[in-house]
NUKOLZA-932372 format. One record per residue: residue number from 0; y, z, x of N, C-alpha, C in turn. Coordinates in steps of 0.02 Angstrom, whole numbers. Layout:
BEGIN
NUM, Y, Z, X, Y, Z, X, Y, Z, X
...
# end
This chain:
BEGIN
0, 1115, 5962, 3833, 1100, 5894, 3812, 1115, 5890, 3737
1, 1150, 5837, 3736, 1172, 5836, 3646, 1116, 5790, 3645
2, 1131, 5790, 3556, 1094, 5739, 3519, 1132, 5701, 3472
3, 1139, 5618, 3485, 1180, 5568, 3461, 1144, 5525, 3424
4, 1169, 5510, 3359, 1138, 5460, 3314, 1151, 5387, 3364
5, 1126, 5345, 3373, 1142, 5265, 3380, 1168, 5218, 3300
6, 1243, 5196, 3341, 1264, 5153, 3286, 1224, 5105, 3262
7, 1261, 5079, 3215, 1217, 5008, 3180, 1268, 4956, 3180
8, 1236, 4909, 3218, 1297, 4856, 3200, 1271, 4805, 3149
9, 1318, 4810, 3125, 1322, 4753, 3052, 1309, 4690, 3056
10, 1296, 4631, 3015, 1296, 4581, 3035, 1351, 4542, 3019
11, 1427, 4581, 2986, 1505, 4583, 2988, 1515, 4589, 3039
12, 1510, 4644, 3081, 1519, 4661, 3133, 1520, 4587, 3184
13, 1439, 4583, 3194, 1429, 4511, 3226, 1465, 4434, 3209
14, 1475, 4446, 3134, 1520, 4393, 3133, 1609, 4401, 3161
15, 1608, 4447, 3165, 1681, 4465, 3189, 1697, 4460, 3250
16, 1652, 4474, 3275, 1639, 4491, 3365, 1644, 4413, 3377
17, 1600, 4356, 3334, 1606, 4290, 3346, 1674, 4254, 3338
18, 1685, 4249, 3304, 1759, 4260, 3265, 1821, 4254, 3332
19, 1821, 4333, 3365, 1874, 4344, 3410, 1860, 4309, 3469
20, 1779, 4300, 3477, 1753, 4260, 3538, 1763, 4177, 3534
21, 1776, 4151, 3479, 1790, 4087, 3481, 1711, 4061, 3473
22, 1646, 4077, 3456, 1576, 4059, 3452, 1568, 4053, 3372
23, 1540, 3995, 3367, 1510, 3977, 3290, 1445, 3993, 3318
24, 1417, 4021, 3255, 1353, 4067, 3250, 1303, 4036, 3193
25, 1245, 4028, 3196, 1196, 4008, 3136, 1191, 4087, 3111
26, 1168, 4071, 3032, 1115, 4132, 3017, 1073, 4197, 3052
27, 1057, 4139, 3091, 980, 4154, 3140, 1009, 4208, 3209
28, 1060, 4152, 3227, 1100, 4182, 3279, 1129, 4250, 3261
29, 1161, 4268, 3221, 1182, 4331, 3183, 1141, 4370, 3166
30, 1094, 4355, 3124, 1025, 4414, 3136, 1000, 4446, 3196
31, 1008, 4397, 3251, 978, 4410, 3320, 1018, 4456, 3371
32, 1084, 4423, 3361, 1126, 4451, 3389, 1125, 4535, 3368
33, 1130, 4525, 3300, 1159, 4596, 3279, 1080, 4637, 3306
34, 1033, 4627, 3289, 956, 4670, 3309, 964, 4684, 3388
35, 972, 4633, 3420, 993, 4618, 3521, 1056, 4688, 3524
36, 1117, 4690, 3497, 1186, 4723, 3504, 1145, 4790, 3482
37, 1102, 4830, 3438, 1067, 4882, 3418, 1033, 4909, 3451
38, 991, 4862, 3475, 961, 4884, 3525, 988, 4930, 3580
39, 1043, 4899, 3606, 1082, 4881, 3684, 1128, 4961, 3654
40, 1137, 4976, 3596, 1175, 5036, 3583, 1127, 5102, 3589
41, 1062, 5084, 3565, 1000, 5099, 3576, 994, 5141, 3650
42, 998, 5086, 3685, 976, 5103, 3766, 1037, 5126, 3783
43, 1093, 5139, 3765, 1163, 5167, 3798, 1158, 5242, 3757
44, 1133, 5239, 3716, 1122, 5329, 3693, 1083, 5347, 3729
45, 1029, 5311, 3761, 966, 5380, 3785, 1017, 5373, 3852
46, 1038, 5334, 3889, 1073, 5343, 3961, 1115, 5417, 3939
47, 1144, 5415, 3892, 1209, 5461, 3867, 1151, 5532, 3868
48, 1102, 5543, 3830, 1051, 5598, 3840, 1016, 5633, 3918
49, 1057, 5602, 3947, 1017, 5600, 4021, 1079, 5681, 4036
50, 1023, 5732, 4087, 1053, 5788, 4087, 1092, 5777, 4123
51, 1166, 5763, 4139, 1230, 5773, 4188, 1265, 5826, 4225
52, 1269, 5879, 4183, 1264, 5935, 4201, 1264, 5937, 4270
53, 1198, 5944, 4307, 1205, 5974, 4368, 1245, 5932, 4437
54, 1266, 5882, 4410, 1304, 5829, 4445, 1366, 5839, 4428
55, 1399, 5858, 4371, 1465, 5862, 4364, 1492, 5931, 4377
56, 1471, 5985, 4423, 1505, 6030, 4457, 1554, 6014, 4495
57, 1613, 6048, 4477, 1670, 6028, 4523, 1667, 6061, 4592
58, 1698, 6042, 4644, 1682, 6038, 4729, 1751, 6083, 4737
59, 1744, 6121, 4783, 1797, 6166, 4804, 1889, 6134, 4814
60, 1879, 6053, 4828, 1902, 6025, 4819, 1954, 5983, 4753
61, 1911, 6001, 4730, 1919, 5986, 4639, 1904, 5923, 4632
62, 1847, 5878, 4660, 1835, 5846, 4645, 1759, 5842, 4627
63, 1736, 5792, 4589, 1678, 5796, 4569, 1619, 5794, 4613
64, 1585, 5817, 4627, 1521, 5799, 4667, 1480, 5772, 4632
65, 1462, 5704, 4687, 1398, 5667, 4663, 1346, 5669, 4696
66, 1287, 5649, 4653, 1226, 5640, 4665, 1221, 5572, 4717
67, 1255, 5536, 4729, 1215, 5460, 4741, 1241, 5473, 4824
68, 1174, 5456, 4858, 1183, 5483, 4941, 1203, 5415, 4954
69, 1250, 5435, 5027, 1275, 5348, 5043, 1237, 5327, 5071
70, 1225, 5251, 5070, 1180, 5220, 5100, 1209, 5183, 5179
71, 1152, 5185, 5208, 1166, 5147, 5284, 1133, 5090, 5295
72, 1155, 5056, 5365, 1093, 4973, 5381, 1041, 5012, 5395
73, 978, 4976, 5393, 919, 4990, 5453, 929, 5007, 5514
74, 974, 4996, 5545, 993, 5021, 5591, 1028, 5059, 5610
75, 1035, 5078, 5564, 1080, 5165, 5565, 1167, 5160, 5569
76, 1170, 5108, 5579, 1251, 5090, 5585, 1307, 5083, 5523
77, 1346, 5127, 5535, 1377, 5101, 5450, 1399, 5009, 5448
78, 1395, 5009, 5381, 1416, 4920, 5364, 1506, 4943, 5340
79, 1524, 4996, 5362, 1605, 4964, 5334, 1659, 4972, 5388
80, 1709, 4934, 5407, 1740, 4932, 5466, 1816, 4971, 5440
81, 1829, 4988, 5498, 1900, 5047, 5499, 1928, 5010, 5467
82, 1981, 5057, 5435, 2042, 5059, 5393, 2116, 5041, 5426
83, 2105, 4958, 5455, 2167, 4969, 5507, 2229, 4932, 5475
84, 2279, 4944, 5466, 2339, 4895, 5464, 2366, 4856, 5490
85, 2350, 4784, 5477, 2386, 4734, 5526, 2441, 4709, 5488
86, 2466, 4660, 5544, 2514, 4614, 5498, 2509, 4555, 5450
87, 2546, 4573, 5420, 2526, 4523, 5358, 2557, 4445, 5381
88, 2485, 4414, 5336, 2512, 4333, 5355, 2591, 4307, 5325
89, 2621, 4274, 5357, 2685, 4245, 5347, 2624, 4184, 5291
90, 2707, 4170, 5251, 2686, 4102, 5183, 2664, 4047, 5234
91, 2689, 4041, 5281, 2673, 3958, 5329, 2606, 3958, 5356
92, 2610, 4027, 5385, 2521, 4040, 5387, 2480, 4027, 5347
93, 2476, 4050, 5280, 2451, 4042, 5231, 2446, 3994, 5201
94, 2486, 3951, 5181, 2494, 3863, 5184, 2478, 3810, 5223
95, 2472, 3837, 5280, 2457, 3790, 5341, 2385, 3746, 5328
96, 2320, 3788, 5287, 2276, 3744, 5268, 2280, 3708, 5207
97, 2335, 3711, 5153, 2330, 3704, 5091, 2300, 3634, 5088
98, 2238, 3599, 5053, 2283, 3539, 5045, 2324, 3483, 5017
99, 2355, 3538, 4979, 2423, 3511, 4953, 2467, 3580, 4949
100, 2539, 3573, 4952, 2566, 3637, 4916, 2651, 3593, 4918
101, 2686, 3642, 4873, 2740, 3627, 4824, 2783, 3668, 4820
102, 2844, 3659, 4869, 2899, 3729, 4871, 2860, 3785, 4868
103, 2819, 3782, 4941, 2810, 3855, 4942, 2756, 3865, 4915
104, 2721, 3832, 4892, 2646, 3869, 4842, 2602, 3812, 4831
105, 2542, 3838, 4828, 2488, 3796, 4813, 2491, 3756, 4753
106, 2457, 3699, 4760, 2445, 3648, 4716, 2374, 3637, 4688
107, 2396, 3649, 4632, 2300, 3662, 4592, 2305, 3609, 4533
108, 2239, 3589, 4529, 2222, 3556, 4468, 2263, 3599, 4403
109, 2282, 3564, 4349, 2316, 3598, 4270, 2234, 3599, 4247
110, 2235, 3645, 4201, 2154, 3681, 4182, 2185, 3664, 4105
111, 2223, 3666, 4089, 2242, 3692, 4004, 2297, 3604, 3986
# end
């Protein structure tokens, strides 16, 4: 288990982060933010302190073995259905409910 300082984020930092995000920020908001973002670096170091080790033994396989057992329904049945290959829908299929479409392709509201 190492031991990691937790960053500090600045309240540059936070204005920058606002900045690239397109968000105007008060004072208040920037103080908060930056204490909130410290925190949150805070709680991602102690996750990082957590012993891994005995989970990251590699499998004869060479792949990693994990800890997390799979889960089933209550009823004991798996929830995921075979891996089958069908045929893929033709465009007319796929258009057939549109309701609208345009040489071939859907017709959507312009967003921008």
């Amino acid at each position: 288990m190492t031991t990691q300082t937790t960053p500090t984020i600045t309240e540059e930092m936070v204005k920058k982060i606002a900045v690239l995000s397109s968000l105007e920020l008060t004072e208040t908001e920037v103080t908060h933010a930056q204490q909130n973002l410290t925190k949150i670096l805070g709680f991602m170091d102690q996750l990082n302190q957590l012993p891994l080790e005995p989970y990251m033994a590699n499998t004869p396989e060479g792949q990693v073995a994990s800890p997390v057992v799979p889960t089933v329904q209550a009823t004991g049945t798996q929830a995921f259905r075979a891996d089958v290959p069908n045929q893929p829908l033709t465009r007319e299929a796929l258009l057939s409910n549109a309701p609208e479409q345009e040489d071939g392709a859907f017709v959507v509201p312009n967003i921008l």
